[in-house]
C-alpha positions in Angstrom: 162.5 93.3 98.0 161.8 95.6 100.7 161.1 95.0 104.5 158.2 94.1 103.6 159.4 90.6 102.0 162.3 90.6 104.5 161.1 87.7 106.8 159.7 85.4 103.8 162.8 83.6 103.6 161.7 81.9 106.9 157.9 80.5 104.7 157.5 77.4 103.3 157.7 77.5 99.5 155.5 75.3 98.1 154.7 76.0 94.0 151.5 75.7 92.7 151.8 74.5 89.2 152.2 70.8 88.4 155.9 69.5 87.9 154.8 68.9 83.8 154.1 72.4 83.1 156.1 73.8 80.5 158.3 76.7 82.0 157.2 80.6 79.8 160.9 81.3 80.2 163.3 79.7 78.8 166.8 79.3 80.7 170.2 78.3 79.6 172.9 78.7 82.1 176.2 78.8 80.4 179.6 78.0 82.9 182.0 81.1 82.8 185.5 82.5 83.1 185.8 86.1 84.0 188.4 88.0 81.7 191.1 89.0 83.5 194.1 91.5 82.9 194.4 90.1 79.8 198.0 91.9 79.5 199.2 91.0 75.8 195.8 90.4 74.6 195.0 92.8 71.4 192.2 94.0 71.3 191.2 92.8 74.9 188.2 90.8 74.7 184.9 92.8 76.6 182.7 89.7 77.2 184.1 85.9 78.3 184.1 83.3 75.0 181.5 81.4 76.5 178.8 83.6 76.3 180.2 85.7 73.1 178.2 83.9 70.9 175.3 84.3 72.8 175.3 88.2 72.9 176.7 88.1 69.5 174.4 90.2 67.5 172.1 91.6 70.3 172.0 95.1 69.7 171.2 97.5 71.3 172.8 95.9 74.5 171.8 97.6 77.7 172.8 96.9 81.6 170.9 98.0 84.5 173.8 98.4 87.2 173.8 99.2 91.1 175.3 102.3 92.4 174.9 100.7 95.8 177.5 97.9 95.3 180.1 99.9 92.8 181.4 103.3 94.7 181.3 105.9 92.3 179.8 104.8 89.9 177.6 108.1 88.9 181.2 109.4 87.9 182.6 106.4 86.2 179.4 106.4 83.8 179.7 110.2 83.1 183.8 109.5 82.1 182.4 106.2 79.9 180.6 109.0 77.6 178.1 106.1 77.2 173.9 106.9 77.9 172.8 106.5 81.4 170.3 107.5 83.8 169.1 106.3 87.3 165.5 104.5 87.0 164.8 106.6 90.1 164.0 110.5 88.9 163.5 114.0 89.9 163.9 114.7 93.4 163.9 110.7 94.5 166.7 110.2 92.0 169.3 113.0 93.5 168.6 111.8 96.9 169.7 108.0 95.9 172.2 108.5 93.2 175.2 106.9 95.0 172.7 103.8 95.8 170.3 104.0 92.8 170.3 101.3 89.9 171.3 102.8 86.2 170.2 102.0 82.7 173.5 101.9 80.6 173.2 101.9 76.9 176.1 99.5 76.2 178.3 98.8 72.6 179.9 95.7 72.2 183.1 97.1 72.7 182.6 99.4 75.8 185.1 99.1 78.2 182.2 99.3 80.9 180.7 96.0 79.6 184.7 94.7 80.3 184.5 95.8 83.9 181.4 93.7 84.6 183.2 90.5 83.6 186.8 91.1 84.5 188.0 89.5 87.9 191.2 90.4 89.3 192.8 92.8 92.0 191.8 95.5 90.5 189.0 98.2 92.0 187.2 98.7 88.1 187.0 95.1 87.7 183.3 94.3 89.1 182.9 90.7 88.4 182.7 89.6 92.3 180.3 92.3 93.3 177.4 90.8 91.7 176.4 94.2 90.8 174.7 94.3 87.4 171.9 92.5 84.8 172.2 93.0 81.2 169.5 92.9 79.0 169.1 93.0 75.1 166.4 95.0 73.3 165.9 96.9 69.9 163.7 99.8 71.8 164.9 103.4 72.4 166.5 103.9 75.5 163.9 106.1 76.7 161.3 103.5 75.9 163.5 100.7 78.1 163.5 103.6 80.7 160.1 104.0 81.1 159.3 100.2 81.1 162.3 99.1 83.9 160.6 102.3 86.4 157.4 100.2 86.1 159.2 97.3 87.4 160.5 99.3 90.6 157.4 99.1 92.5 154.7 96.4 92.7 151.2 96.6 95.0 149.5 93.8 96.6 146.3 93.1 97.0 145.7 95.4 99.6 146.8 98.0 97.3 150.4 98.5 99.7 154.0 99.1 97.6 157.0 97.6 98.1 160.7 97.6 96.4 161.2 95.1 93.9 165.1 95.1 93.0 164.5 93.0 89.7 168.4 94.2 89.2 169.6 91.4 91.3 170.5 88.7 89.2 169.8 86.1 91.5 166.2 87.1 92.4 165.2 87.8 88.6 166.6 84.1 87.8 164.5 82.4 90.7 161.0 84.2 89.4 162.1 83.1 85.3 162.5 79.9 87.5 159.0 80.2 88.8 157.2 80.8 85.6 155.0 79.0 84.7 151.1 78.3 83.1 149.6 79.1 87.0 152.2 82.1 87.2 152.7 83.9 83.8 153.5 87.1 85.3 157.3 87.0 85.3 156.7 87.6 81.4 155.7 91.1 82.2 159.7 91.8 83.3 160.1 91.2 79.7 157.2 92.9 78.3 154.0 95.2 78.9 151.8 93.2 75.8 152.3 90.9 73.2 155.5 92.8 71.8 158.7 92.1 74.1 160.6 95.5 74.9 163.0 92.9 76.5 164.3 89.8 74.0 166.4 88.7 76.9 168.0 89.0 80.0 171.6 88.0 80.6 172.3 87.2 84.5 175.6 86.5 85.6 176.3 84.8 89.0 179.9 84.9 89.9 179.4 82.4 93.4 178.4 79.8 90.5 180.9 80.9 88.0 177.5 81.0 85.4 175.7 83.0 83.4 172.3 82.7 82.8 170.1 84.0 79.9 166.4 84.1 79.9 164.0 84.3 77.0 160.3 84.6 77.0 158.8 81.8 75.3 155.3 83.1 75.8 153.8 86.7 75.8 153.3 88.5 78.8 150.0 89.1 80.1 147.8 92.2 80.6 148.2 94.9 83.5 151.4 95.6 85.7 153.4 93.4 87.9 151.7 92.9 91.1 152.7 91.3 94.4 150.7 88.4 94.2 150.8 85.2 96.4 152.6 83.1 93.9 154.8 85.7 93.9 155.6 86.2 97.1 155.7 82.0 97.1 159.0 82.7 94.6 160.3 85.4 96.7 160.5 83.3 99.8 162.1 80.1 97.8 164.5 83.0 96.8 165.5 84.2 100.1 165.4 81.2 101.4 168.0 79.7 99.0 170.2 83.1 99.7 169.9 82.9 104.0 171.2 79.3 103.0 174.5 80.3 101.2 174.6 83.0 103.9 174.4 79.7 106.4 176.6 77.7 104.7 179.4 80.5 104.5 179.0 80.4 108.6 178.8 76.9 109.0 181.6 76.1 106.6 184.6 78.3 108.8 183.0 76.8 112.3 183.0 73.1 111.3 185.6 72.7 108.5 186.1 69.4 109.3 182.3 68.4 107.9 182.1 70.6 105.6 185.4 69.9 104.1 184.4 66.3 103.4 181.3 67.3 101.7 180.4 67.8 98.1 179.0 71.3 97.4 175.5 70.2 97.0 175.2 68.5 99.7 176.3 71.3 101.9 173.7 73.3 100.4 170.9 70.7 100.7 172.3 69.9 104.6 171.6 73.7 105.3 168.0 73.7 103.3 166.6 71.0 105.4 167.8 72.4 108.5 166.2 75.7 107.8 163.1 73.8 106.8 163.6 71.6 109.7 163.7 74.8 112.0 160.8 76.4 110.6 158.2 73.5 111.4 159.5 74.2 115.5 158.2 78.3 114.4 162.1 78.9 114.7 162.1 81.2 111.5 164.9 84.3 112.3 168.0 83.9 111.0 169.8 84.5 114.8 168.2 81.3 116.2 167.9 79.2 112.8 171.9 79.7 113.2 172.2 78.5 116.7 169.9 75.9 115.3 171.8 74.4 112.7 175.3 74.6 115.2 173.3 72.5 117.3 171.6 69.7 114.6 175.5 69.9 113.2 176.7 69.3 116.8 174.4 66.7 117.9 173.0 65.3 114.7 170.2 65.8 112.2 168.1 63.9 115.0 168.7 66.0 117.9 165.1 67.3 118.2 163.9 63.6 118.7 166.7 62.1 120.2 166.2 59.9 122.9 170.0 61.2 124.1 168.7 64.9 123.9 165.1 64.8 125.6 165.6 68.5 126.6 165.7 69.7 123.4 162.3 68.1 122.5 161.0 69.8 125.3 162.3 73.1 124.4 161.4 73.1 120.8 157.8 71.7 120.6 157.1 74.7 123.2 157.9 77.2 120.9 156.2 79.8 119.0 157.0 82.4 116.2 156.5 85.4 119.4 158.8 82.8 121.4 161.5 82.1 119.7 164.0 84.3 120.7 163.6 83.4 124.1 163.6 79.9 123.3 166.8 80.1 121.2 168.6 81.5 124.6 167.4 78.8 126.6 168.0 75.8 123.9 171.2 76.9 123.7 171.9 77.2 127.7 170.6 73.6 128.1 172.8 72.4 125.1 176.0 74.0 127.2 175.2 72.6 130.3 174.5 69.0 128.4 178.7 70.2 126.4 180.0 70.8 130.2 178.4 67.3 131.5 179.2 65.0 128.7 181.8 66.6 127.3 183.8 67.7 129.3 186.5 70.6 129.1 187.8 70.4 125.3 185.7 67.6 124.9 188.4 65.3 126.8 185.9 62.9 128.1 184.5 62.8 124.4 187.7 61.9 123.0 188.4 59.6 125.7 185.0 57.7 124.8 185.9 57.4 121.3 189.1 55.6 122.4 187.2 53.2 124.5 185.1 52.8 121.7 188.1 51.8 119.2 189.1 48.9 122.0 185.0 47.5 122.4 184.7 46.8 118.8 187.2 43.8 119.1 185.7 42.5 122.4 183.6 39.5 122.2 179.7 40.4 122.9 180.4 40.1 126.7 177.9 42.7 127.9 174.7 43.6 127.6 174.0 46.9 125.3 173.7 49.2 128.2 176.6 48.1 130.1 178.8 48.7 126.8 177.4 52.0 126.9 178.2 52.3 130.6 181.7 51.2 130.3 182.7 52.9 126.8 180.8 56.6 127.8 180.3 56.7 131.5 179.6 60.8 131.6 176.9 60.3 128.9 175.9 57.5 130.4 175.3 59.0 133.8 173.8 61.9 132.3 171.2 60.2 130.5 170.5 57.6 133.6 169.1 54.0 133.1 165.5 55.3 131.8 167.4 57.5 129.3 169.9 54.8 128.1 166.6 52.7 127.7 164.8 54.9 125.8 168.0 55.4 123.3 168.0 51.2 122.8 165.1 51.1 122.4 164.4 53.6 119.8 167.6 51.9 117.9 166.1 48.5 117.9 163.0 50.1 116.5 165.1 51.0 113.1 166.5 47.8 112.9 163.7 45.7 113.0 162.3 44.8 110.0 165.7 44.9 107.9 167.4 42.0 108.0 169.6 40.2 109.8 172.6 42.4 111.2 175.2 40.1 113.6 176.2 40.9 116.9 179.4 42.7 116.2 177.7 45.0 113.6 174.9 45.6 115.8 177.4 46.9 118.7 179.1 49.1 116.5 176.4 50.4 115.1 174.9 51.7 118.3 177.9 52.9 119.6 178.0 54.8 116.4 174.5 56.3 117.5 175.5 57.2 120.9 178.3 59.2 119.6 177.2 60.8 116.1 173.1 60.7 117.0 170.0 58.2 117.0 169.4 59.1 113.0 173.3 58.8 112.1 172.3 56.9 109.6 170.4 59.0 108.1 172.8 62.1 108.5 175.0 64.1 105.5 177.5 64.8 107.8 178.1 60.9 108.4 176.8 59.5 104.6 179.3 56.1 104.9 177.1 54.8 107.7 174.0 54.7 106.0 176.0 53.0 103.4 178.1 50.5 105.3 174.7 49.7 107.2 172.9 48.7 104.2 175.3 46.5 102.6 175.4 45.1 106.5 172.1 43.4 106.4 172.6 39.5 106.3 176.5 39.9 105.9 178.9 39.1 108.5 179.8 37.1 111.6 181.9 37.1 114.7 184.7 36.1 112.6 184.0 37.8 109.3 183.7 41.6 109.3 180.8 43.3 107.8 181.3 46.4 105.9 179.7 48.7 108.2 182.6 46.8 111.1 185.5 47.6 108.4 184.5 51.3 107.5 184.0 52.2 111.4 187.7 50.9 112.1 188.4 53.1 109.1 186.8 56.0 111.0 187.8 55.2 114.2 191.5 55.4 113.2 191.0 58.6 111.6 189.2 60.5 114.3 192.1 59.4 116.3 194.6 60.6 114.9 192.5 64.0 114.2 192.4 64.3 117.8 196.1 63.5 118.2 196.0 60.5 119.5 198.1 58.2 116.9 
């Protein structure tokens, strides 16, 4: 989409039809392995096997492709002697040619249709640039023309026009994912009518190593595409889910340590809830939704309640959409001054903490909570001050009450666990053995018999030990 969509991402998506409706388009996503050189191979294959059958028979095969992500490519489709033309025309279409999509009339053995599914070091091999759709229809190629210009522009209701680049892959597959009863009007990418000009739409996605292909199990309704609420409402989920790839990409190379230990989707869904998470505090660009997520993945899915963290709850319950940017700056200034004072230089008073830590968890229950605290963390402790520790005990006892019975040792440890990791620990990705060890905790163990949230922190302790080199 255009500027005009480009802050959506930053919206709540919320879909209108009921979780029974049957979907209008039909999706089967098919796991693929992009050709490569395939030196020896006679003839060379032009599509992968898994989707062969699939495409097998769909003639005519076309491909819309975009000049903007392949260099060249007006030239490479003149050499390919196969039909193609820019969807934009006339004066428009000169002045975009290098960046304009293109209709390609493709044969099942074109060497173009190879390119788009070979991946290896070579430039003419475009399966990592994302850059084309195909699509199978028996209409001229004139017909297809005509219909696909249609699709470039949609109005809204107040009669404005905006871009719609249906040639992404990734944005048609989220509106075929949208379809439904409530919201037919993905049906009209396929057709204008009863008749389809478009029997199905092949979408690969090389980040998922997938194809997807789309049929229309209904017929598209009357009049053009439009820029309607519901679809703007699958526009948003769409860049939503694509500033969240974008995040986790970010958030991957600057804590590789969490993120290493994580299974894909679970990365993904730690980055959706955080955007969502930042969007009920009005923080909706992508700037400060960043330095928002560093900080939840520094302090703890929690941070914006945390007892430990009052300034940030101060901060962020202040803030509005006009405000935001401002607020980011100061958030962030407060969080380093909170780093310096607790943490020290290189977090040497943090890892110094953690090795008290290690030696409390054999100690008899000698202490009151907030003297452990005291003793174990004395620069968080200081920082915080009596009220604060009281506040953070307080609000731990709150989430114990009411499960069970948890013994002493277990219940040290696991605020200790809290003081280092967050008040909601338990409840965080980043840390998904604690919520685990702490359920199977509840009426287990004694001073003398270990429950399994005492054996898995031992586990943990040892291993952020020797992480930080001290083993």
């Amino acid at each position: 989409m255009s500027e005009v969509l480009s802050d959506y991402w930053t919206e709540r998506f919320e879909t209108s039809q009921q979780d029974d409706d049957a979907p209008l388009v039909a999706l089967e996503t098919l796991p693929v392995a992009p050709l490569d050189m395939q030196f020896g191979v006679h003839p060379p294959k032009t599509v992968p096997d898994e989707i062969q059958a699939a495409l097998s028979g769909q003639t005519p095969l076309y491909a819309v492709i975009d000049a903007a992500l392949i260099d060249g490519l007006p030239e490479i489709l003149t050499a390919s002697g196969l039909r193609a033309e820019s969807l934009y025309i006339g004066d428009e279409g000169e002045e975009m040619a290098d960046v304009a999509p293109y209709l390609v009339s493709l044969t099942h053995d074109a060497g173009l249709l190879r390119q788009l599914f070979s991946q290896s070091g070579n430039p003419l091999h475009w399966w990592d640039r994302s850059a084309a759709i195909l699509m199978a229809s028996d209409v001229p190629f004139d017909a297809l023309h005509g219909h696909l210009r249609r699709l470039l522009r949609l109005r809204d209701a107040q009669g404005k026009w905006t871009i719609f680049r249906f040639w992404d892959g990734a944005l048609l597959r989220r509106l075929f994912i949208a379809a439904r009863a409530t919201f037919p009007d993905p049906l009209k990418c396929f057709a204008k009518g009863e008749k389809p000009i478009i029997s199905k739409f092949v979408l690969p996605d090389p980040k998922s190593g997938t194809v997807t292909i789309a049929t229309p199990n209904a017929n598209a309704p009357d009049g053009a595409l439009q820029l309607t609420p519901e679809f703007v409402k699958a526009m948003q989920a769409y860049s939503r889910e694509r500033f969240a790839q974008t995040l986790l990409t970010h958030c991957s190379a600057a804590f590789p340590a969490t993120f290493g230990a994580l299974k894909p989707d679970k990365s993904y869904q730690l980055m959706l809830d955080g955007i969502e998470q930042a969007r009920r505090f009005n923080v909706t660009k992508r700037g400060p939704v960043t330095s928002f997520m560093e900080m939840r993945l520094n302090l703890g899915i929690g941070f914006a309640d945390d007892p430990m963290c009052p300034w940030a709850a101060e901060i962020l319950h202040k803030i509005t959409p006009q405000t935001q940017m401002a607020a980011a700056d100061a958030l962030f200034a407060r969080y380093a001054e909170y780093h310096r004072a607790v943490h020290g230089p290189g977090s040497t008073q943090f890892i110094a903490a953690m090795a008290r830590a290690e030696t409390v968890v054999e100690k008899p229950a000698d202490q009151t909570h907030a003297a452990m605290l005291q003793a174990v963390f004395p620069e968080k402790y200081a920082y915080l001050g009596p009220d604060g520790i009281q506040a953070f005990l307080n609000a731990i006892r709150a989430q114990l009450q009411g499960h069970g019975r948890l013994d002493l040792r277990s219940t040290r440890v696991y605020i200790l666990l809290c003081f280092f990791m967050g008040h909601r620990c338990a409840e965080d990705p980043q840390y998904g053995w604690i919520g685990d060890a702490l359920e199977r905790s509840w009426d287990h163990g004694t001073e003398t018999e270990d429950s399994p949230l005492v054996r898995k922190t031992r586990v943990w302790f040892a291993a952020a030990k020797e992480s930080a080199g001290l083993s």
